[in-house]
mmCIF file of the N, C-alpha and C atoms, coordinates in Angstrom:
data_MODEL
# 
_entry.id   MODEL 
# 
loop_
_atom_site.group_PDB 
_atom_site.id 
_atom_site.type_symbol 
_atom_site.label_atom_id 
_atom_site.label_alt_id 
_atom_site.label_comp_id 
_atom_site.label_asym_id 
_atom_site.label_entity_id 
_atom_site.label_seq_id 
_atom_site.pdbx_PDB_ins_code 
_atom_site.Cartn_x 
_atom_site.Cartn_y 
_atom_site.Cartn_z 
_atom_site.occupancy 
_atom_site.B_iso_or_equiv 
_atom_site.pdbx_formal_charge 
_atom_site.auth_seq_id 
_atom_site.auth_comp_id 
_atom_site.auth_asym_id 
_atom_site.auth_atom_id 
_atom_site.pdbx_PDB_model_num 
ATOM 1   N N  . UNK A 1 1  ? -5.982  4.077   35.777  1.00 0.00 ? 1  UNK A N  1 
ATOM 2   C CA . UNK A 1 1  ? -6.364  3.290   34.630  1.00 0.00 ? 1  UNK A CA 1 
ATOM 3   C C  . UNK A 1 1  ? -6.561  4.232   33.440  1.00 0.00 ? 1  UNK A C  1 
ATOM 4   N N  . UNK A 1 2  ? -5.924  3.912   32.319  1.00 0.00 ? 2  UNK A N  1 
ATOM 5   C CA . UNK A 1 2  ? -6.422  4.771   31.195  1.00 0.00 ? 2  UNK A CA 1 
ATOM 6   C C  . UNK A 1 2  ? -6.904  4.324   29.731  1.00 0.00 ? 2  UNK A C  1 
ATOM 7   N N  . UNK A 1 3  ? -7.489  5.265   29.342  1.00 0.00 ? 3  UNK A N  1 
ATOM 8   C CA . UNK A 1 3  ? -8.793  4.876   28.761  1.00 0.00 ? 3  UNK A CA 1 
ATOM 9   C C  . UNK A 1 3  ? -8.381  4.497   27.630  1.00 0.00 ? 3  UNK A C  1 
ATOM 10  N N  . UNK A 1 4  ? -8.665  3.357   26.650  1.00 0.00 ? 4  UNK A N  1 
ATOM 11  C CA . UNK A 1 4  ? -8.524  2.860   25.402  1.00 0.00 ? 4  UNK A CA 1 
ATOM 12  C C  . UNK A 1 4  ? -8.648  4.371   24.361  1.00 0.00 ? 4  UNK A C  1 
ATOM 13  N N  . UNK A 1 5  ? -7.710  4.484   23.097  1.00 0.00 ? 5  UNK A N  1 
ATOM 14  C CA . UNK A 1 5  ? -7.180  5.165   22.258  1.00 0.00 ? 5  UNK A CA 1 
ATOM 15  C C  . UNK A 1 5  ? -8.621  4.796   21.272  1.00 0.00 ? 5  UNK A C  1 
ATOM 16  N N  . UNK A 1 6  ? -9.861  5.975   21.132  1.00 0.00 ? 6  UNK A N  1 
ATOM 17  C CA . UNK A 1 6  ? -10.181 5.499   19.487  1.00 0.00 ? 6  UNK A CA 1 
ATOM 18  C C  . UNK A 1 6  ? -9.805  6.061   18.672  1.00 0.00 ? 6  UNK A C  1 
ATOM 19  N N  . UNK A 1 7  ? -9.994  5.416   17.276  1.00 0.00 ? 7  UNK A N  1 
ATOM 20  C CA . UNK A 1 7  ? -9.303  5.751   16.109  1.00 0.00 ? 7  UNK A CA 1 
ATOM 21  C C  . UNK A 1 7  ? -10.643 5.882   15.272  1.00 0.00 ? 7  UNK A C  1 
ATOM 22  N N  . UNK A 1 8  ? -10.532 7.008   14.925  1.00 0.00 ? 8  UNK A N  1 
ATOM 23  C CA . UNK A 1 8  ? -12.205 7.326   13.799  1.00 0.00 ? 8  UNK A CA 1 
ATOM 24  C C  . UNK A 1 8  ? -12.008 6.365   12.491  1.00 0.00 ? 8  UNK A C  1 
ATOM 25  N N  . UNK A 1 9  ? -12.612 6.445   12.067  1.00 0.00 ? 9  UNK A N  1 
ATOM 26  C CA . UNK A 1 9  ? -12.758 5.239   10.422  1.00 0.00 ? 9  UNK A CA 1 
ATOM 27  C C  . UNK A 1 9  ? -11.636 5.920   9.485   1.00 0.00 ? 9  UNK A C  1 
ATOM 28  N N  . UNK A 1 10 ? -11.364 7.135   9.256   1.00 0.00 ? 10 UNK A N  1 
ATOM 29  C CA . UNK A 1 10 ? -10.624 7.593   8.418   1.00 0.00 ? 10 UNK A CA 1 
ATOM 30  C C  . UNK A 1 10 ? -8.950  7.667   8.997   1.00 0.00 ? 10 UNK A C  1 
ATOM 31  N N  . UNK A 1 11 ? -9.044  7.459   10.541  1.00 0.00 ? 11 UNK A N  1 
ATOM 32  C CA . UNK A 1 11 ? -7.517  7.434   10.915  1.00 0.00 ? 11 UNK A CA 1 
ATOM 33  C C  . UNK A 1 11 ? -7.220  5.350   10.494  1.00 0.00 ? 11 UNK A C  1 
ATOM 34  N N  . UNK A 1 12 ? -8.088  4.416   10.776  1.00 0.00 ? 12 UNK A N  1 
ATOM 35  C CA . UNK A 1 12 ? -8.160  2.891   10.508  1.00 0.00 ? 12 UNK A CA 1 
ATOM 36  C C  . UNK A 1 12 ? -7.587  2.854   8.947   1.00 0.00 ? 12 UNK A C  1 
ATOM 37  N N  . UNK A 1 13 ? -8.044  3.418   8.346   1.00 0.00 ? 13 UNK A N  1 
ATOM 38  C CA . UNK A 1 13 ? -8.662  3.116   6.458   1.00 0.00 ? 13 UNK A CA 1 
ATOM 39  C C  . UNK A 1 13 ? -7.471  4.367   5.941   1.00 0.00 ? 13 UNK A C  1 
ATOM 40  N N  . UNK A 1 14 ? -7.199  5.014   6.224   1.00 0.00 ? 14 UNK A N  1 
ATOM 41  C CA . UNK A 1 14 ? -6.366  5.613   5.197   1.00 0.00 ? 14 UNK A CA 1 
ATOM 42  C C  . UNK A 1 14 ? -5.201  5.077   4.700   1.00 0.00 ? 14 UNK A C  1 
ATOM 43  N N  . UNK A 1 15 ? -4.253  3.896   5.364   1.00 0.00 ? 15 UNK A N  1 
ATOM 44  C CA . UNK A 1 15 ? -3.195  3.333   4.653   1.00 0.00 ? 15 UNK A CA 1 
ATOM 45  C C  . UNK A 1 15 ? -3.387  2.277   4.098   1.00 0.00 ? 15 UNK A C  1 
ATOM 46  N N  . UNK A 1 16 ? -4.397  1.601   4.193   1.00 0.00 ? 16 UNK A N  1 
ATOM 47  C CA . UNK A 1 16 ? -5.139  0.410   3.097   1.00 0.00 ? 16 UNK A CA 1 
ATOM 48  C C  . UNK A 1 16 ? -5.698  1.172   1.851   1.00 0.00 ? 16 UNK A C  1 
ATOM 49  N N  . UNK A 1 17 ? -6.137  2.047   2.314   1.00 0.00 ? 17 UNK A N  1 
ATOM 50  C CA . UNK A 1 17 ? -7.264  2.889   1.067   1.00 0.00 ? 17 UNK A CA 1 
ATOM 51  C C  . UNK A 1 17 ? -5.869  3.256   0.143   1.00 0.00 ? 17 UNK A C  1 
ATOM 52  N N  . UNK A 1 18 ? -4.799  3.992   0.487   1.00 0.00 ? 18 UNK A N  1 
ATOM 53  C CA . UNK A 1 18 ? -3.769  3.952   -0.427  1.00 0.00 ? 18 UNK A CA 1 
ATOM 54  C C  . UNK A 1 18 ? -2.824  3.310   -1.067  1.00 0.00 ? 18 UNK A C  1 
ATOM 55  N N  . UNK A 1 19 ? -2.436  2.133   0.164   1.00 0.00 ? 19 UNK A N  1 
ATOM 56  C CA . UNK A 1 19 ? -1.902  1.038   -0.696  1.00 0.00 ? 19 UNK A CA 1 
ATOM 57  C C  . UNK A 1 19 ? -2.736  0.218   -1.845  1.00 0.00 ? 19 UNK A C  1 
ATOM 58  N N  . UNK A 1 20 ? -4.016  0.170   -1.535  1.00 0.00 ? 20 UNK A N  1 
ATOM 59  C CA . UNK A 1 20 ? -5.052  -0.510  -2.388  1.00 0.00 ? 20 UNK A CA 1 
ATOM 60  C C  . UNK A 1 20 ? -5.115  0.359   -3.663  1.00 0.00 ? 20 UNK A C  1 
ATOM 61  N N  . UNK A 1 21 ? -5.047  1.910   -3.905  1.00 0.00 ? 21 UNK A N  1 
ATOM 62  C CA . UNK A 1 21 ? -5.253  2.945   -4.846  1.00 0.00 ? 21 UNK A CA 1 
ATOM 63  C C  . UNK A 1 21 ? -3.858  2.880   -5.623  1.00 0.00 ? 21 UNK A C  1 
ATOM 64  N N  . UNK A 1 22 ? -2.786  2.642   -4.691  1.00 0.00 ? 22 UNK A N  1 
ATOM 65  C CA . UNK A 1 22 ? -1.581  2.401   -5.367  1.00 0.00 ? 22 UNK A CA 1 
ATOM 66  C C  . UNK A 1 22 ? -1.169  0.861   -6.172  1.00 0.00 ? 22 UNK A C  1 
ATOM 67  N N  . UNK A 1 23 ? -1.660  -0.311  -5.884  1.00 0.00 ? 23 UNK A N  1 
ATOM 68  C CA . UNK A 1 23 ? -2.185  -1.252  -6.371  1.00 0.00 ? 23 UNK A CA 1 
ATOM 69  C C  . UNK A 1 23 ? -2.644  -1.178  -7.775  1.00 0.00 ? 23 UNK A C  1 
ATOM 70  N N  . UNK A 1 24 ? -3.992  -0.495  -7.477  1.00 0.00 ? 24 UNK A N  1 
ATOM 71  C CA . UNK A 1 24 ? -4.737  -0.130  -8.840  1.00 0.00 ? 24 UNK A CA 1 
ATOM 72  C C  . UNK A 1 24 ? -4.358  0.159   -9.485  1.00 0.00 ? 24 UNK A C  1 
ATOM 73  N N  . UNK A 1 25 ? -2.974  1.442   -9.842  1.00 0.00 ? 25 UNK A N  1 
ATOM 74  C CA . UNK A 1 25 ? -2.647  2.201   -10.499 1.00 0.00 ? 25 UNK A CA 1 
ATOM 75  C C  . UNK A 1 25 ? -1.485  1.216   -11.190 1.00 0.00 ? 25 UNK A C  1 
ATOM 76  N N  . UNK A 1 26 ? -1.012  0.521   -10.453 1.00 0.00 ? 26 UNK A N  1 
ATOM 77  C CA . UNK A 1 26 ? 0.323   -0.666  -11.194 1.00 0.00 ? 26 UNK A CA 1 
ATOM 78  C C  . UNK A 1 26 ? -0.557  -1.640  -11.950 1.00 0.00 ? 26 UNK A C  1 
ATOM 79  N N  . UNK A 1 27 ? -1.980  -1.935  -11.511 1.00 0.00 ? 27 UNK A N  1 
ATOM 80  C CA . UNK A 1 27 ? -2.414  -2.883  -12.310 1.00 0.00 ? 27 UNK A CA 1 
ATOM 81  C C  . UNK A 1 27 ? -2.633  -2.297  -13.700 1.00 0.00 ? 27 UNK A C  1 
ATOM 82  N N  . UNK A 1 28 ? -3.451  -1.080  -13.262 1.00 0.00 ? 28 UNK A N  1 
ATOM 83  C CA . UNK A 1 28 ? -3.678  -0.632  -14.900 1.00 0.00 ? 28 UNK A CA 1 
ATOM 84  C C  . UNK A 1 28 ? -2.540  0.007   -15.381 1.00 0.00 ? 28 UNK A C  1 
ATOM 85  N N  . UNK A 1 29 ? -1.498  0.554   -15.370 1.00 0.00 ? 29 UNK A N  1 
ATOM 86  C CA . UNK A 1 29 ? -0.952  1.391   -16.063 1.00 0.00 ? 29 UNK A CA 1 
ATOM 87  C C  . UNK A 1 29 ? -0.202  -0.521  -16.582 1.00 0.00 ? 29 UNK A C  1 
ATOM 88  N N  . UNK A 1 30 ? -0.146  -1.218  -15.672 1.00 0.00 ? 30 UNK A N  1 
ATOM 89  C CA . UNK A 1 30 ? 0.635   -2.560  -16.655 1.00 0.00 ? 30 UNK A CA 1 
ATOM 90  C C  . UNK A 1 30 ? 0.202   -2.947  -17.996 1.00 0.00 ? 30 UNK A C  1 
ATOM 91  N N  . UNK A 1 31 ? -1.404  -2.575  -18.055 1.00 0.00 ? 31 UNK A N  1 
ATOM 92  C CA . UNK A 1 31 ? -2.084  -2.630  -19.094 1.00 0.00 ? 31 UNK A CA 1 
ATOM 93  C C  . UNK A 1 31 ? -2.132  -1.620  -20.182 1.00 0.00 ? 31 UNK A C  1 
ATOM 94  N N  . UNK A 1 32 ? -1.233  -0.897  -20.056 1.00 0.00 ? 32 UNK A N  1 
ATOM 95  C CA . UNK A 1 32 ? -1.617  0.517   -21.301 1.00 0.00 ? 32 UNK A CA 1 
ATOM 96  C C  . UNK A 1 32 ? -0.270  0.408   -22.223 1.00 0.00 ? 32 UNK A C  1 
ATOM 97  N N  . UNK A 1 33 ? 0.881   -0.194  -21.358 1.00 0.00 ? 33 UNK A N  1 
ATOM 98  C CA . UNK A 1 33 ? 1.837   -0.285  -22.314 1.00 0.00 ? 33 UNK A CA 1 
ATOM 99  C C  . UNK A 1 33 ? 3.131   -0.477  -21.991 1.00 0.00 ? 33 UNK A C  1 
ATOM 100 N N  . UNK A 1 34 ? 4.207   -0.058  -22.640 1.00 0.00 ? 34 UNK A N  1 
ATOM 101 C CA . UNK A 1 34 ? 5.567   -1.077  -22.459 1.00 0.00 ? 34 UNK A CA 1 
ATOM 102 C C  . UNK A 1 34 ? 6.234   -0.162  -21.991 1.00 0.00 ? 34 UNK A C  1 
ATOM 103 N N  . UNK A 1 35 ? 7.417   0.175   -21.536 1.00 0.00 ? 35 UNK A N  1 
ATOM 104 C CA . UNK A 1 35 ? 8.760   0.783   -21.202 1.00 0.00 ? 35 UNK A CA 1 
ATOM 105 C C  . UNK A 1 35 ? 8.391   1.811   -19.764 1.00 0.00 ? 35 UNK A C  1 
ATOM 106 N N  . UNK A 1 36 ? 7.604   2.915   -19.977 1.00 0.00 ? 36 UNK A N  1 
ATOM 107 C CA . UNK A 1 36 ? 7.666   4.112   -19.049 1.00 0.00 ? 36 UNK A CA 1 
ATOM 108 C C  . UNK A 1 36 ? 6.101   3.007   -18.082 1.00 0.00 ? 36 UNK A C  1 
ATOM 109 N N  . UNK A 1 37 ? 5.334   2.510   -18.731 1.00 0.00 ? 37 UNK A N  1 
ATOM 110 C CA . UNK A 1 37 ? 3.836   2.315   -18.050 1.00 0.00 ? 37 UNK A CA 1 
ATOM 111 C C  . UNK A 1 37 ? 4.454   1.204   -17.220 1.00 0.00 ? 37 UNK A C  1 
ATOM 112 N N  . UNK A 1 38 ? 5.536   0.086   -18.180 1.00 0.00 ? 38 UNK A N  1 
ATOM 113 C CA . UNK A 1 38 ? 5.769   -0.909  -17.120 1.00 0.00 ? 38 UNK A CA 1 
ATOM 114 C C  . UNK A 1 38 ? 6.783   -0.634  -15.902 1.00 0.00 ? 38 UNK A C  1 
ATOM 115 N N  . UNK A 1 39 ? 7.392   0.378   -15.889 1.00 0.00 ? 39 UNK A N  1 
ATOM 116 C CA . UNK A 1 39 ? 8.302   0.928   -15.310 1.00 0.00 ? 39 UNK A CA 1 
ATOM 117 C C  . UNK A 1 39 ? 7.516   0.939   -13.799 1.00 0.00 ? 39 UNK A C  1 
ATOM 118 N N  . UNK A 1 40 ? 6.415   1.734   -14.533 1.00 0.00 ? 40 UNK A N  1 
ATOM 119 C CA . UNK A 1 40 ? 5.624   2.848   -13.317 1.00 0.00 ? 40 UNK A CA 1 
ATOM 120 C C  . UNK A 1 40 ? 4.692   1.275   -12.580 1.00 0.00 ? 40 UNK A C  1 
ATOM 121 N N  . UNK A 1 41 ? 4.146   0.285   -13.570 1.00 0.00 ? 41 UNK A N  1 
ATOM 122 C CA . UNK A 1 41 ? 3.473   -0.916  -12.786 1.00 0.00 ? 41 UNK A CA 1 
ATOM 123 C C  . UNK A 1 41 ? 4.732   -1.143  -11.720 1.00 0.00 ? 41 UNK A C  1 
ATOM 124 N N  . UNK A 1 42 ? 6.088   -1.582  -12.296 1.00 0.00 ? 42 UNK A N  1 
ATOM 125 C CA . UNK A 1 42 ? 6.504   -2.477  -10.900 1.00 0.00 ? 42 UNK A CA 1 
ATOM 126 C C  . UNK A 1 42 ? 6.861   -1.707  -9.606  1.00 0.00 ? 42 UNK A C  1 
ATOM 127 N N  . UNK A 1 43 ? 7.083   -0.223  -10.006 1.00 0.00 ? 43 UNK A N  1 
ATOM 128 C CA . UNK A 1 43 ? 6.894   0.528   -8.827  1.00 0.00 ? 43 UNK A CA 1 
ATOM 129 C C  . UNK A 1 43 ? 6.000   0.601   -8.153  1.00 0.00 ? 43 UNK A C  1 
ATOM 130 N N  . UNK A 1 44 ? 4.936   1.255   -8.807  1.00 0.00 ? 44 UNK A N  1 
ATOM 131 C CA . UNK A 1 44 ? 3.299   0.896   -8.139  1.00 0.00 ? 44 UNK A CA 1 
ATOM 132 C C  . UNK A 1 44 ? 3.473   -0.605  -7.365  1.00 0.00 ? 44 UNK A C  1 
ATOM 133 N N  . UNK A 1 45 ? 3.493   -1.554  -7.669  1.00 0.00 ? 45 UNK A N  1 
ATOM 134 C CA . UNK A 1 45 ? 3.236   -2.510  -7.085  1.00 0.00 ? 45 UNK A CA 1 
ATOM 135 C C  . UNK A 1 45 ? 4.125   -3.055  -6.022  1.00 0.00 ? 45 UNK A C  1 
ATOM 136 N N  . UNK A 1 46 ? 5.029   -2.856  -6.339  1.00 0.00 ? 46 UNK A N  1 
ATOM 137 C CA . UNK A 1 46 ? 6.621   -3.019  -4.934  1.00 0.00 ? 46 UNK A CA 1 
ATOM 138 C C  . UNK A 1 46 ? 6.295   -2.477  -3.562  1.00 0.00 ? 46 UNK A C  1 
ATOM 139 N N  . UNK A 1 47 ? 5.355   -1.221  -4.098  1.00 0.00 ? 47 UNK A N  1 
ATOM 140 C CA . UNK A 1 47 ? 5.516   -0.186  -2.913  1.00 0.00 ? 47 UNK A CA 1 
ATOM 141 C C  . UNK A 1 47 ? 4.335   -0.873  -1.626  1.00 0.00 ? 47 UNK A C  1 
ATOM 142 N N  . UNK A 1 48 ? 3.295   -1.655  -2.315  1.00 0.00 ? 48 UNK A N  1 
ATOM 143 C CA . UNK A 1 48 ? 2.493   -2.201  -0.616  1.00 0.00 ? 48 UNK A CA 1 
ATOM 144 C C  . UNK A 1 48 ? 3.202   -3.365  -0.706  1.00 0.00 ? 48 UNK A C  1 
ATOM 145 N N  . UNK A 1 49 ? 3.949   -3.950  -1.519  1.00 0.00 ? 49 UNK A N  1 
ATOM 146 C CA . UNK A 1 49 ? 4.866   -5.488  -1.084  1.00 0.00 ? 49 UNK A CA 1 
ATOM 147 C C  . UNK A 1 49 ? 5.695   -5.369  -0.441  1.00 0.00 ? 49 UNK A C  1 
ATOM 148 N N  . UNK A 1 50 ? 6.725   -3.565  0.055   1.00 0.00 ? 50 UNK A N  1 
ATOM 149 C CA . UNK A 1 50 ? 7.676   -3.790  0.811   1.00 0.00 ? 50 UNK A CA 1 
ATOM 150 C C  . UNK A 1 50 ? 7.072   -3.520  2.164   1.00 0.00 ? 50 UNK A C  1 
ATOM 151 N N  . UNK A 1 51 ? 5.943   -2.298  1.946   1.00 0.00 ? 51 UNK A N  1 
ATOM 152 C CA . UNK A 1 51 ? 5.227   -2.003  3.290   1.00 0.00 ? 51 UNK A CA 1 
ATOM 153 C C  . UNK A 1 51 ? 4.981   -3.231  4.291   1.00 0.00 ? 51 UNK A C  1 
ATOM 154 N N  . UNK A 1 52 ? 4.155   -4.335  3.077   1.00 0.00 ? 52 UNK A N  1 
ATOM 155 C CA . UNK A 1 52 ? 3.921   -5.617  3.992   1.00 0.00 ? 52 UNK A CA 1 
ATOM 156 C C  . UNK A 1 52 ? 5.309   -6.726  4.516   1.00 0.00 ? 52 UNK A C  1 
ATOM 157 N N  . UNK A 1 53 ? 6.259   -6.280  3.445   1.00 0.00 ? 53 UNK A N  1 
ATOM 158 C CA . UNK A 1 53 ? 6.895   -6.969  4.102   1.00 0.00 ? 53 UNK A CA 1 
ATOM 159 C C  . UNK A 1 53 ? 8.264   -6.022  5.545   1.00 0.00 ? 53 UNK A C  1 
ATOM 160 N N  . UNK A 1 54 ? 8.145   -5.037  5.866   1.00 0.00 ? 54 UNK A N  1 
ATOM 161 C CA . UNK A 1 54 ? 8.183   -4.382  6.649   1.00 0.00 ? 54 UNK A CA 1 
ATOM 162 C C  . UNK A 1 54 ? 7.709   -4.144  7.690   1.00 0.00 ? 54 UNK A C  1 
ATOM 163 N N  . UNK A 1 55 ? 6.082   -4.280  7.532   1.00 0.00 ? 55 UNK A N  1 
ATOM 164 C CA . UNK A 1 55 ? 5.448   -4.259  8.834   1.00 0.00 ? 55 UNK A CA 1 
ATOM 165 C C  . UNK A 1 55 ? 5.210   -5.683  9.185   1.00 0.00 ? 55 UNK A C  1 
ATOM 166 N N  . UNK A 1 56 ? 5.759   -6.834  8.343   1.00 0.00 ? 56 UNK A N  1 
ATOM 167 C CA . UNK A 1 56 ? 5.720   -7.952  9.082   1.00 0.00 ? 56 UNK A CA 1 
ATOM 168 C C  . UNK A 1 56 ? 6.888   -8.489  9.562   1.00 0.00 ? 56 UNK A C  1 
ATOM 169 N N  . UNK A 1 57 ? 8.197   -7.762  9.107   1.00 0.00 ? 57 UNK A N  1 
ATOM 170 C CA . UNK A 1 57 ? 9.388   -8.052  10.184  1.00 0.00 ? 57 UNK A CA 1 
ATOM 171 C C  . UNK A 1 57 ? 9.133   -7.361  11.813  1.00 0.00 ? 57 UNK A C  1 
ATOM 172 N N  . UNK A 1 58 ? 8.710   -6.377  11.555  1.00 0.00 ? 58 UNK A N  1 
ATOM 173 C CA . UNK A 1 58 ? 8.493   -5.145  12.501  1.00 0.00 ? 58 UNK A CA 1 
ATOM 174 C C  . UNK A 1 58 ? 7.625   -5.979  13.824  1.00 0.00 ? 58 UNK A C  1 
ATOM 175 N N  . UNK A 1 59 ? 6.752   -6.408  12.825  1.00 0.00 ? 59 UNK A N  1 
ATOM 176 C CA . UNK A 1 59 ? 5.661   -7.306  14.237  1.00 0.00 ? 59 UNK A CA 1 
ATOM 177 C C  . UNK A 1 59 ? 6.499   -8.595  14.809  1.00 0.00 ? 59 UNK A C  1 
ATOM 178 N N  . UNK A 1 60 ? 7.403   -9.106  13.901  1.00 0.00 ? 60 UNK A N  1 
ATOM 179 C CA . UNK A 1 60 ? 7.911   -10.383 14.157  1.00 0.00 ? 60 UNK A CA 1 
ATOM 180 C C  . UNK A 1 60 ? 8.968   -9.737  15.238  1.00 0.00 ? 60 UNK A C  1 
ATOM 181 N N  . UNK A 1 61 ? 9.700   -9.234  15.436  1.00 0.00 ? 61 UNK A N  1 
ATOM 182 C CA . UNK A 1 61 ? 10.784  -8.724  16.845  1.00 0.00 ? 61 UNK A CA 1 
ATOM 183 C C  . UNK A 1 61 ? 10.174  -9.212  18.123  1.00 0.00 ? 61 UNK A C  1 
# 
């Protein structure tokens, strides 16, 4: 029999804590201005929309 895998708080939380930080950064830079800031929002923001939608094909198999 072998023993359940733990995962300390910082191995759980580190890819929320960055998609969430990367989030932030598309929200505000959407707010500072036009061409290079909005550029950098829809990147910022694409990047946890493809994750999620990636790790929810991934689970769906």
């Amino acid at each position: 029999m072998t023993r359940p895998v733990r995962y300390g708080a910082g191995e759980i939380f580190r890819w929320p804590i960055w998609l969430g930080a990367l989030t932030a950064v598309g929200l505000i830079s959407a707010l500072f201005g036009n061409d290079g800031w909005d550029a950098l929002s829809w990147f910022a923001m694409a990047i946890p929309l493809a994750v999620l939608i990636w790790k929810l094909s991934v689970r769906a198999r």
